[in-house]
N, C-alpha and C positions, 0 to 999 in steps of 0.2 A: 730548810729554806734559809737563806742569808740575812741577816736582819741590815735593812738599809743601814748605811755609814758612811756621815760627812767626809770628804775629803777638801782639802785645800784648794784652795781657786787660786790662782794667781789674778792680780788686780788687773780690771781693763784697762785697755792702753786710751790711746787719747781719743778725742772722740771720731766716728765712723764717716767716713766718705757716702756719697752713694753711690760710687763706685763699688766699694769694699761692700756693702751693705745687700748690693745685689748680687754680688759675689757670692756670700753669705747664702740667700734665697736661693739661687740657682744650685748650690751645693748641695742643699739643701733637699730640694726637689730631685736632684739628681741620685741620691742615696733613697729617697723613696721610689722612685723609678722598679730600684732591682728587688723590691718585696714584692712578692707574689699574692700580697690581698690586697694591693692597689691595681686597680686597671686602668686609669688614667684619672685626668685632674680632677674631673669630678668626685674622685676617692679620696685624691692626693690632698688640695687646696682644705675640704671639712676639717683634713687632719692637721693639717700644718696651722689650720686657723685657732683649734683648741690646744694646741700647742705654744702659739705663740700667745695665745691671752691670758694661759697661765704663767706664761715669762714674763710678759708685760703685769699681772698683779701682783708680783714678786717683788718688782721692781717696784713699782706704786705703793707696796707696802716696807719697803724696805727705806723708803723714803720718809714718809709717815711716823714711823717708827723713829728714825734717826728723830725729825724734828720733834717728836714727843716727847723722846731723853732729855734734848736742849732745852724746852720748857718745860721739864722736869713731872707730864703727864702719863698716863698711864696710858697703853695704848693696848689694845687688843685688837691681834691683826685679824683679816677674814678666813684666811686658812692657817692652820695653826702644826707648829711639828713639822716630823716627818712629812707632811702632807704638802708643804710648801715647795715650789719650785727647787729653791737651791737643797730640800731634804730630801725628795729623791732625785732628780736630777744630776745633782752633782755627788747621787751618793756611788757606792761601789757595785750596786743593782744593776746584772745586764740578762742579757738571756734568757730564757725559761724566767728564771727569779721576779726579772724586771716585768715581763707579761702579766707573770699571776698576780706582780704589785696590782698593775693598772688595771687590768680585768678581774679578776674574780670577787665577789663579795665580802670572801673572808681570807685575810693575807697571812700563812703562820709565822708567825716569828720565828718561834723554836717550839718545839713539840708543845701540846697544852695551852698555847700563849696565840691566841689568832688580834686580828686587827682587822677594819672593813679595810678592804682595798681602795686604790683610791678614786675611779669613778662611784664606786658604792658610797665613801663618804661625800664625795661633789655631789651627789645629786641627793644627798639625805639634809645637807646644811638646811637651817632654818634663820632665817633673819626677826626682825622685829617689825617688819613693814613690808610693802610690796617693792619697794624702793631699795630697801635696806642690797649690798651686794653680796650679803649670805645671798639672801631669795633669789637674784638675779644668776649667782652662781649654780642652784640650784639648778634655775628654769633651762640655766643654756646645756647644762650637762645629762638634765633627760632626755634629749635628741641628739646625744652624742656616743659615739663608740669607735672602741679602738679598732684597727680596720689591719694595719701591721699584724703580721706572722710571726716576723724574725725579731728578738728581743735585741739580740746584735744590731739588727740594722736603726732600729728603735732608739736606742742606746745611740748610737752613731749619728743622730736625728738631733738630738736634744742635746749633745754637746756643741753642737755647730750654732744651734739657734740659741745657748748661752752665751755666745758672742754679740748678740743683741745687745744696747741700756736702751730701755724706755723712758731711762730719765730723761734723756737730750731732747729737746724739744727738736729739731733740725733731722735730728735719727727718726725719730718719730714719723715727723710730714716726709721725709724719707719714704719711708715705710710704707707711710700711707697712699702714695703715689706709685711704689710697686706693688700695694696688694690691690688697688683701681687694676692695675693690669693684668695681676694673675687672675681676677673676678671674669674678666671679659677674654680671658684664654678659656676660662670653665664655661661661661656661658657658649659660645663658638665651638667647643667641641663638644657638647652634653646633652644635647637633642632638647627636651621639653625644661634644661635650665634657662630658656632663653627667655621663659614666660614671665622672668623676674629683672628683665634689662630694659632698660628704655639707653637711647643712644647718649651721651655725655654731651651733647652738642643742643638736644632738645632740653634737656633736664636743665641747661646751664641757659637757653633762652626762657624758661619760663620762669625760673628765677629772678631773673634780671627784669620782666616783665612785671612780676608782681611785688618785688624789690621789699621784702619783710625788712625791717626795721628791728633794731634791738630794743629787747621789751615785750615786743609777740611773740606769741608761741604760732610754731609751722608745724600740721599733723602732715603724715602719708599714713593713710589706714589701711595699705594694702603695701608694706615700704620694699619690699622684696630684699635686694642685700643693702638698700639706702642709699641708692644712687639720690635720690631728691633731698634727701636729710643731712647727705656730708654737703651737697652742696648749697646746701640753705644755710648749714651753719657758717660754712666758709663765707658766706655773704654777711652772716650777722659778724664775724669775729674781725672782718674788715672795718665794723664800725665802733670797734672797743678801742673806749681812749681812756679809763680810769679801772683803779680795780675794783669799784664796784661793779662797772658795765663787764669787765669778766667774769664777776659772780652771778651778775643777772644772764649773762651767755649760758653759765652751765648749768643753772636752776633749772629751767625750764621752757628752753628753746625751741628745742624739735623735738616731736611726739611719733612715735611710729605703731604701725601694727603687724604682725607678720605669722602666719596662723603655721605655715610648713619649718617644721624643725633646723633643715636644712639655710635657708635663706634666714631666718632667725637668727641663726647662729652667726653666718656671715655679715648681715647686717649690724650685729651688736659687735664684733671687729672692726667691722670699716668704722664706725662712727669712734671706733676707741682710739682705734692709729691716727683718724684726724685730729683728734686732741679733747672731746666728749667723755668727761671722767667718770660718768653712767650714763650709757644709753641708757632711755627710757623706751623700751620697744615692748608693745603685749603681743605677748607669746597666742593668746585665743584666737577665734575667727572674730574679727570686729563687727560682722553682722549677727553676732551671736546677744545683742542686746536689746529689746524690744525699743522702736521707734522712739516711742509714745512716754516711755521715760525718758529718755536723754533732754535733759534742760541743761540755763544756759550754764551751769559748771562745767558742763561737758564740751562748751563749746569753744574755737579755737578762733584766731586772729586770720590765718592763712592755711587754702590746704592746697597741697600738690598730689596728683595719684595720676598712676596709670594702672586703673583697675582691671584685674583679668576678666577678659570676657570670651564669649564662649564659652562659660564654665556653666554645671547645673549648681544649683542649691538645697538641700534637703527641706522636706516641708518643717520642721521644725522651724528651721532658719524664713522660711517664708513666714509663718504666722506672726514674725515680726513687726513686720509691715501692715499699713493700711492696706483692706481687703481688697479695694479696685484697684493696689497697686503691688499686689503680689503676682510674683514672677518664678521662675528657677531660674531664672539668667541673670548671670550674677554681676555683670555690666551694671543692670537696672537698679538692680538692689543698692551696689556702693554710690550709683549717683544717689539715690534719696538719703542716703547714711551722709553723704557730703554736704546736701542742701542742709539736713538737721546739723549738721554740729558746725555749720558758720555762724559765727559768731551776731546777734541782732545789735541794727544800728540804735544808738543811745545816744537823744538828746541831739549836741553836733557831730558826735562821733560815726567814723565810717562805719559800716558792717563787715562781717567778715569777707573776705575774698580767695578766689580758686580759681588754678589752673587745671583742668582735666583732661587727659586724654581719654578719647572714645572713637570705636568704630566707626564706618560709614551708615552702619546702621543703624545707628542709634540715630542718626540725623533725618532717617525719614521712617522710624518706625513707628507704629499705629499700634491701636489697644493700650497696653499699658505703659508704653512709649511714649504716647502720645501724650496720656494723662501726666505721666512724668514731666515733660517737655510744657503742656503746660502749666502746671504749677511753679516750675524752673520760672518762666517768663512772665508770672501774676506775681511772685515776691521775690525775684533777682533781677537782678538789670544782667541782662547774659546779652554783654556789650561786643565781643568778641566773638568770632569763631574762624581759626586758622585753619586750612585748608592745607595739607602736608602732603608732598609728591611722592609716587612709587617709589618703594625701596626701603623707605627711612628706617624701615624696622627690620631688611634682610641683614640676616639669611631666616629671623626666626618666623616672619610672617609678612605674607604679599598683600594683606586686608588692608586699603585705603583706609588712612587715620586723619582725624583732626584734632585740636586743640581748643575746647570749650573755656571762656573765659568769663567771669561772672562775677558778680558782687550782690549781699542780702541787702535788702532797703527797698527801692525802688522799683516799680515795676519798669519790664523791657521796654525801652521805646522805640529802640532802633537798634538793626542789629548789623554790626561790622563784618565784613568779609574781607579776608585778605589768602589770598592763594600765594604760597611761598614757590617760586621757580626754582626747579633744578637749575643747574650751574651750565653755563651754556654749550651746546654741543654734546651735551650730558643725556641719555636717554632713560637713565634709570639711577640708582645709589645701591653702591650693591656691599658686600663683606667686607669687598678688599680698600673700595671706595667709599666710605660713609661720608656721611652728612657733615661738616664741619661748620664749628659755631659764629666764623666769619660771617660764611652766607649769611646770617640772620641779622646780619647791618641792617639792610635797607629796610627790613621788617620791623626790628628797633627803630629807627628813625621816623618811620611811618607813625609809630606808636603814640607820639604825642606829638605830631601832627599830619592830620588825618588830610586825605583828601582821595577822591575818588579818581582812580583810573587803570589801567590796563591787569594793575593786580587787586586790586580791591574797589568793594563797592559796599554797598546798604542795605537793607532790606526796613521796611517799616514791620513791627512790629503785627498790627493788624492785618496785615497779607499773609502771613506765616501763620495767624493765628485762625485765618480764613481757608487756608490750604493745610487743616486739620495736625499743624503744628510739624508739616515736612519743613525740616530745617536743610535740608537736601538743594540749594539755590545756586545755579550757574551764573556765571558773569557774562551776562547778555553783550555788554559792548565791549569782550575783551574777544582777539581772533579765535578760532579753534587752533589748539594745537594736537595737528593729528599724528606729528614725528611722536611725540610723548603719551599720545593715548594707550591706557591698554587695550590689547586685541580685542578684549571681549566687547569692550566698551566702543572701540574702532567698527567691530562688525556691527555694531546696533546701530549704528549712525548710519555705514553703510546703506542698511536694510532699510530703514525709517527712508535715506534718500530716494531709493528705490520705487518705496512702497507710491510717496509722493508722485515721482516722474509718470507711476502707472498710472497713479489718479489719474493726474493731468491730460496724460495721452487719451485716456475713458473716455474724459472730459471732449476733448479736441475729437477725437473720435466721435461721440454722440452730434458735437455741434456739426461737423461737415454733415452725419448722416441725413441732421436737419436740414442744413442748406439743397443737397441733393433732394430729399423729396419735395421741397419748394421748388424745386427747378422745373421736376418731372410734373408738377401739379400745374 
């Protein structure tokens, strides 16, 4: 075997366009193309992602280091040796050599002399904390593997994306604006990757809507690749004017949770390349905690989710839960995991607040729906509920969605309806046409000040709470629109109009039979 060996770098040149940068990535992409263990992006994007985050802690620690010399501290980096970016990367390791580095357990140097390979040391590291980014480097490389054949083509991989600096800040947000894109190339072609996308257009109005503050923390306990958590932070870094308020940004701003290896791992990317110098994302199922503990440490300022639904939950994970509010649907479960960890109102202070997506059926489900829905509206004020038009979510799902908005304290009094129109002449939002975050002006606007009419109305609490908690409510004085309805939905109205006319005719029918036998009488 060849024992790795530094070679020379020539210095980077000045700093990267984004131009140049996506040149870079598409090169990039394009040499992983011709390996025969990639079969598309959902192969390609995992690998290009633990690739670039070990360039990127190269760099961060090459940094670190530098300024530790200057104040004359000691520094100890988190991957050490050999094991670092520019020690095998830039060493003379290709081919065969370079595989059995990355892959195998035990790497020989030279006869007698072995070494872990190096996913076997990434995933062995141990930190001093769960925080610490030993741990974190750990957690992300247990669900990671190398997926390349060709040690060549590998090789060929990892010097292009050495062209990378993460120092730049500007390379960086770069960066982070083409890996948004390649996320939603992989979702689009990946079949059931899509179960971790909500559209950029909604994620960016419900932010705006619940408008966190620097200083709170924003959970997503289901964050899939963090679509909600880059964009929360991009909302809190908007309001950094001192370097304290940068430290208070990276301390403990956005909290995430993300139980699949996969989306895990892209999520702790995305929130890097935006400029989050530890994501803090748990790797568990976040329903894996019993209720009934979580107090208010556990509790958060603002949550954002689109929880999957549809999914079962093992009884384990149910006995979680209060007994008349166990379920396997796993919808149900994360709203009650959301009511508990917002945050209780203290003294003047607000309570916690959240924007949730949910099904249509969660708005008129019964049993332990219900029970849910009312406890929601006995200790939240669930002021809002958005109403979202076909499509929002193709191509990954055609289920009617809304947008539950809420706050702890107060009980419901009243409940906001507002139904968001598709764009005019528009019959549906489809793959090629999504949702854009314009539309949601007038929505915005409506937002702080309210009034009822053609797209929004009310509901008084007590009628909902009398109609055994169907959140499920049409807007009585708005027209039908039957261009936009779905068929299915289109034929039931049909049939209902139908059903009526028959009455009626019954009806007309019975009274003339009347009139005629008073005649004959």
């Amino acid at each position: 075997m060849t024992t790795p060996r530094s070679r020379t770098i020539k210095p980077k040149t000045e700093q990267s366009t984004a131009q140049r940068l996506s040149s870079v990535v598409k090169s990039v992409r394009d040499s992983m193309r011709k390996d025969k263990g990639l079969s598309g992006d959902a192969d390609r994007l995992p690998m290009l992602t633990w690739l670039m985050f070990l360039k990127f802690l190269d760099d961060l620690e090459e940094t670190a280091q530098a300024e530790a010399e200057f104040e004359g501290r000691t520094y100890r980096p988190v991957l050490e040796g050999v094991y670092r970016w520019q020690g095998w990367a830039r060493s003379d390791l290709t081919g065969d050599d370079l595989l059995a580095f990355v892959n195998q357990e035990k790497y020989e140097l030279r006869p007698g002399e072995e070494m872990p390979g190096l996913f076997a040391y990434l995933k062995g590291l141990q930190g001093e904390g769960q925080r610490d980014r030993r741990t974190v480097v750990a957690e992300i490389f247990r669900g990671v593997q190398n997926r390349m054949q060709s040690g060549y083509l590998l090789k060929e991989v990892v010097q292009k994306l050495d062209a990378l600096d993460f120092t730049s800040s500007d390379e960086s947000h770069t960066l982070g604006a083409l890996y948004e894109g390649m996320l939603k190339d992989m979702r689009d072609s990946a079949g059931d990757a899509g179960e971790f996308y909500t559209p950029r257009a909604v994620v960016r109005f419900m932010v705006k809507a619940l408008d966190p503050h620097l200083g709170e923390t924003v959970l997503d306990p289901a964050c899939g690749t963090g679509g909600f958590l880059v964009e929360a932070f991009e909302h809190l870094r908007e309001q950094v004017k001192t370097t304290e308020d940068a430290e208070l940004l990276q301390s403990r701003s956005v909290l995430g949770g993300e139980a699949k290896p996969l989306p895990y791992l892209l999520a702790q990317m995305n929130l890097t390349l935006h400029g989050l110098e530890s994501p803090q994302i748990d790797s568990g199922n976040s329903l894996r905690h019993n209720l009934a503990d979580l107090g208010d440490r556990d509790r958060v300022d603002v949550i954002l989710a689109n929880p999957p639904f549809g999914g079962e939950e093992e009884k384990g994970i149910q006995n979680n839960f209060p007994a008349d509010k166990r379920t396997g649907e796993t919808a149900l479960l994360f709203m009650q995991l959301i009511m508990r960890k917002l945050r209780r109102a203290v003294s003047k202070t607000r309570g916690g607040r959240a924007a949730v997506v949910v099904p249509n059926g969660f708005l008129f489900a019964d049993g332990v729906g219900a029970r849910i829905k009312a406890e929601l509206m006995a200790e939240f004020n669930l002021h809002t509920i958005v109403r979202l038009p076909n499509g929002v979510f193709a191509p990954y799902t055609s289920i009617p969605t809304n947008i539950l908005f809420f706050e702890r304290g107060e009980p419901t009094g009243t409940v906001w309806y507002y139904e968001h129109a598709l764009p005019e002449g528009r019959k549906n939002y489809t793959k090629t046409q999504p949702v854009q975050f314009e539309e949601f002006a007038p929505l915005l606007s409506w937002w702080t000040n309210r009034e009822e009419n053609e797209r929004s109305w009310r509901v008084d609490a007590s009628v909902l709470a009398a109609n055994s908690y169907n959140l499920d409510v049409k807007n009585t004085s708005a027209a039908q629109d039957f261009e936009h309805m779905p068929p299915e939905q289109l034929l039931a109205d049909i049939l209902d109009k139908e059903r009526r006319i028959l009455s009626l005719l019954e009806e007309l029918q019975a009274e003339l039979g009347q009139q005629m036998a008073e005649v004959h009488a």
